[in-house]
C-alpha positions in Angstrom: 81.8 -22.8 15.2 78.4 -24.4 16.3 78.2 -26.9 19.2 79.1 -30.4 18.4 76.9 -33.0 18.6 77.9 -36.3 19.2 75.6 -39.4 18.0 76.8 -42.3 20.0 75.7 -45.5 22.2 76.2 -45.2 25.7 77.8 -48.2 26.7 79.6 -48.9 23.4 83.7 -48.6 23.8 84.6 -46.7 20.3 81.8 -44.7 21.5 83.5 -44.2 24.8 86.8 -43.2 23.2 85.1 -40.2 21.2 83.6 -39.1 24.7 86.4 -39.2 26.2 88.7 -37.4 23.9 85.8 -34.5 23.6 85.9 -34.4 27.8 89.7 -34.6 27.4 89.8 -31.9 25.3 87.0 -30.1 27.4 84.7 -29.4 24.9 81.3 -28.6 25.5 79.3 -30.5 22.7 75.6 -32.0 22.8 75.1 -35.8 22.9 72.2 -37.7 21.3 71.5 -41.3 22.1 69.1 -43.4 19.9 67.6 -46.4 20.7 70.7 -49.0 19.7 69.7 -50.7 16.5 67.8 -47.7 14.8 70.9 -45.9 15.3 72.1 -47.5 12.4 69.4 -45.5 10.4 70.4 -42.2 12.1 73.5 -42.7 10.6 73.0 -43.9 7.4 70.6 -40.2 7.1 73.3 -38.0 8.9 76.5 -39.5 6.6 74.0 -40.1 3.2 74.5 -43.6 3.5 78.6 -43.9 4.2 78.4 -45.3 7.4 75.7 -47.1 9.5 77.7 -47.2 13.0 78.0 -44.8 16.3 79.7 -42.9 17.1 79.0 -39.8 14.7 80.3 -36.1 15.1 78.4 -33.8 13.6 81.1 -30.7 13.7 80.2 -27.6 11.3 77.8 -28.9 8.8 79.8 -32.1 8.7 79.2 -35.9 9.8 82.7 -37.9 10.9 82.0 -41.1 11.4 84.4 -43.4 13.2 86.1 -42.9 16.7 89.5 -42.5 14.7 88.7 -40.4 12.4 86.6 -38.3 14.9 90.2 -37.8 17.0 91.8 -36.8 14.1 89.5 -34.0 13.4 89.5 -32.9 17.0 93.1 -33.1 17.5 93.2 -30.6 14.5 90.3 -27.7 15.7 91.3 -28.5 19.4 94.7 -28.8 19.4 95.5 -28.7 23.4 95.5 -30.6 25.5 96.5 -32.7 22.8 96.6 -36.4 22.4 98.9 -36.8 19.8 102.4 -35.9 20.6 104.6 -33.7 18.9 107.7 -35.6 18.1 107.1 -36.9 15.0 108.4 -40.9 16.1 106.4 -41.1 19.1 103.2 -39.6 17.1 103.8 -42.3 15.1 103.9 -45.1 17.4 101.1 -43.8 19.0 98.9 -43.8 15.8 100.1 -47.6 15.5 99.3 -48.6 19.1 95.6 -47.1 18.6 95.2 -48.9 15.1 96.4 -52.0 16.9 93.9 -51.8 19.7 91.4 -50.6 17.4 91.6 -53.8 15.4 92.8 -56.1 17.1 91.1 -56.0 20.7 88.1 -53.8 20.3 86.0 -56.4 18.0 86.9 -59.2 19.9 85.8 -57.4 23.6 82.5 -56.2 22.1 81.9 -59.8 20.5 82.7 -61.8 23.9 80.6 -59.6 25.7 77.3 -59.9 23.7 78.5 -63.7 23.1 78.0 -64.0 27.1 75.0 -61.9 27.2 72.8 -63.0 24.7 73.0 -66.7 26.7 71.8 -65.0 30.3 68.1 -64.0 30.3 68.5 -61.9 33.0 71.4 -60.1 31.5 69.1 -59.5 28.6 66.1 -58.1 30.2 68.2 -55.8 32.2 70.1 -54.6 29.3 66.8 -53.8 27.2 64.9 -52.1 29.9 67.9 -50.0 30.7 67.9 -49.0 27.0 64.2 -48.9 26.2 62.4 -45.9 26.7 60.9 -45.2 30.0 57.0 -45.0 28.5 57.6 -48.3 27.0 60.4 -50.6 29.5 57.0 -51.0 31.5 55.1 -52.5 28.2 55.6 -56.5 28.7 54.8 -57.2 24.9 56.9 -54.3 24.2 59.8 -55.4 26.5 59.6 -59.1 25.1 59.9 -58.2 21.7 62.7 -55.8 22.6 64.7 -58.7 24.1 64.0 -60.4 20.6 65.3 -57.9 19.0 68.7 -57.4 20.6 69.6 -60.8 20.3 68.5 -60.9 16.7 70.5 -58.2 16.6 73.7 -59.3 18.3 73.5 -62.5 16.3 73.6 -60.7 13.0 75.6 -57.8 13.8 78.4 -59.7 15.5 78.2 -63.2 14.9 78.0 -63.7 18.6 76.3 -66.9 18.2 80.0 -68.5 17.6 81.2 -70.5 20.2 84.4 -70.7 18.0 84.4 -66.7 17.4 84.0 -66.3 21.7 87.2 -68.5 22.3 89.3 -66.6 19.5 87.8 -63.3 21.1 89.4 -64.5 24.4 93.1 -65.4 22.9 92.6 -61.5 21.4 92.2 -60.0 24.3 94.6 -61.9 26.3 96.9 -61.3 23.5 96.2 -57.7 23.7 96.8 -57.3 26.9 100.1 -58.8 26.4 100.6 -56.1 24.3 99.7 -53.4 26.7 102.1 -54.5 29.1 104.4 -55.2 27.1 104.5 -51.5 26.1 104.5 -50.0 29.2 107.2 -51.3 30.8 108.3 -49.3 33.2 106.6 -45.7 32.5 103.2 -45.3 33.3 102.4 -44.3 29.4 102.4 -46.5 26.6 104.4 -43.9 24.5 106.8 -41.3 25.9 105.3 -39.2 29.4 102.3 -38.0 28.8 99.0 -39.3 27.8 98.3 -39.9 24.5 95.4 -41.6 21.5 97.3 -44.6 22.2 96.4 -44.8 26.0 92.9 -43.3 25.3 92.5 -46.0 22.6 93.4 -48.9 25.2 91.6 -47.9 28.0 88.4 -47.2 26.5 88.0 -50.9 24.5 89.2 -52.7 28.2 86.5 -50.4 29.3 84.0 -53.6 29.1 86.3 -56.0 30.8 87.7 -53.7 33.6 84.1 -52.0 33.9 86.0 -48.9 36.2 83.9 -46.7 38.3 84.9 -43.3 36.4 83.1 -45.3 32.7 80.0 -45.9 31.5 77.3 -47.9 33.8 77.1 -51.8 32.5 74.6 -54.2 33.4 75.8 -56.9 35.7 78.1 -59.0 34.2 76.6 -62.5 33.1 78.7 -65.5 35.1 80.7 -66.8 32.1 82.0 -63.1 32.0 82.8 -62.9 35.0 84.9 -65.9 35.3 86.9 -64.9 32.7 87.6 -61.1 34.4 88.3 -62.8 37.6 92.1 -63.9 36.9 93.0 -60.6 35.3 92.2 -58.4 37.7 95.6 -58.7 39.2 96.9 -58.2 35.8 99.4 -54.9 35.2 97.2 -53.9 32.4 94.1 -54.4 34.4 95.2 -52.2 37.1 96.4 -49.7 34.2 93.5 -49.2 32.9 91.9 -48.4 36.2 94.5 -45.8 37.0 94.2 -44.2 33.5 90.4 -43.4 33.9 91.0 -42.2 37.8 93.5 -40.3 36.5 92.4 -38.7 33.1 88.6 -39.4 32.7 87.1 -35.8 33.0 83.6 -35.5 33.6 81.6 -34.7 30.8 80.9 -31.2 29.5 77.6 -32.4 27.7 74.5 -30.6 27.1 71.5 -32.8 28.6 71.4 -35.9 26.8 67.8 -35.5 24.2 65.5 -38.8 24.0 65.4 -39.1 20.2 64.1 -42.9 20.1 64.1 -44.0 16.4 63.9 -40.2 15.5 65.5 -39.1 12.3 67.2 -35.6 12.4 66.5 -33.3 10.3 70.0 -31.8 7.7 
């Protein structure tokens, strides 16, 4: 089989559950990282128009989109470690705790923190220099537009715009970490004693809010963000999350990460 190549955005969650289940796994696979925004066209070419979202395995000829559906395939050319488990109940309530947190807390984190962002300048211009190209971050007209952009963007994309859509975005999570805690009880895994999708699942989407040492890099939180983190951190499922990345985030067996801008790859 030829080398994987995931298509992803660096500080995006679903992106961060299909690294981590390919670092899980330990396989060595190429990552390619398009500016955020023409990514969308990069996947429209790779999946001839199915899907416009990261992230995107290209595995043997083939484009899976989707962070589930990426699993899926991985859990059945990579078998072990796996992350599904073999009795047939617990698979299944595992495969219903990651379609839970798939729907029904990883929208609403995303939405919350570009609804928070998108108000703080500063927040802005970090987050587009730190995703801009290093030739052009130094470009002011380049850099203003950029900012433009991303909140254009973010607006569209994700309705972020919505003070209404914010405050339901904070009952979801709140809810969802009910949820979390509610299913670990007293184990340290959400289903049976190992980890599994559904622990994967959750910890990557609280990735955002949690913002562990072991994930991805964020820029600094804007204020109304931050005052919403503050109560949780002493939170069960807070502190879980923590623990799962110190515990199971391997470091990444990545090729060199190639600066592909707006390119569009060839196949």
């Amino acid at each position: 089989m030829s080398k994987p190549t995931l298509w992803h955005i660096e500080i995006s969650h679903y992106n961060e559950k299909a690294r981590w289940a390919l670092d899980h796994k330990g396989i060595e696979h190429e990552r390619r990282a398009p500016t955020p925004g023409a990514h969308m066209v990069v996947a429209l070419w790779l999946t001839r128009g199915r899907s416009k979202t990261f992230p995107l395995l290209q595995l043997d000829g083939e484009a899976i989109g989707d962070s589930t559906a990426i699993i899926a395939e991985l859990e059945r050319r990579y078998p072990d470690p796996p992350l599904y488990p073999e009795d047939p109940d617990e698979r299944r309530r595992a495969l219903e705790l990651e379609e839970f947190f798939d729907e029904e807390l990883g929208p609403h984190a995303r939405l919350l923190a570009f609804h928070e962002a998108t108000k703080d300048p500063a927040v802005v211009e970090r987050f587009t220099v730190d995703l801009l190209p290093g030739r052009l971050a130094g470009i002011g007209p380049v850099r203003a537009g950029a900012m433009r952009f991303f909140k254009t963007f973010a607006a569209l994309r994700y309705g972020v715009k919505s003070d209404r859509r914010a405050e339901l975005a904070r009952a979801k999570i709140l809810a969802a970490l009910d949820r979390l805690e509610s299913e670990l009880g007293p184990g340290d895994y959400l289903v049976g004693d190992g980890f599994t999708v559904a622990d994967l699942t959750a910890a990557s989407l609280l990735y955002p809010l949690v913002q562990p040492p072991e994930g991805p890099t964020l820029p600094p939180a804007p204020e109304a963000l931050e005052r919403f983190r503050a109560p949780l951190k002493e939170r069960p499922g807070y502190r879980w999350v923590q623990e799962m990345f110190a515990k199971h985030r391997r470091p990444a067996r990545a090729s060199e990460e190639a600066a592909v801008d707006a390119e569009v790859p060839a196949g």
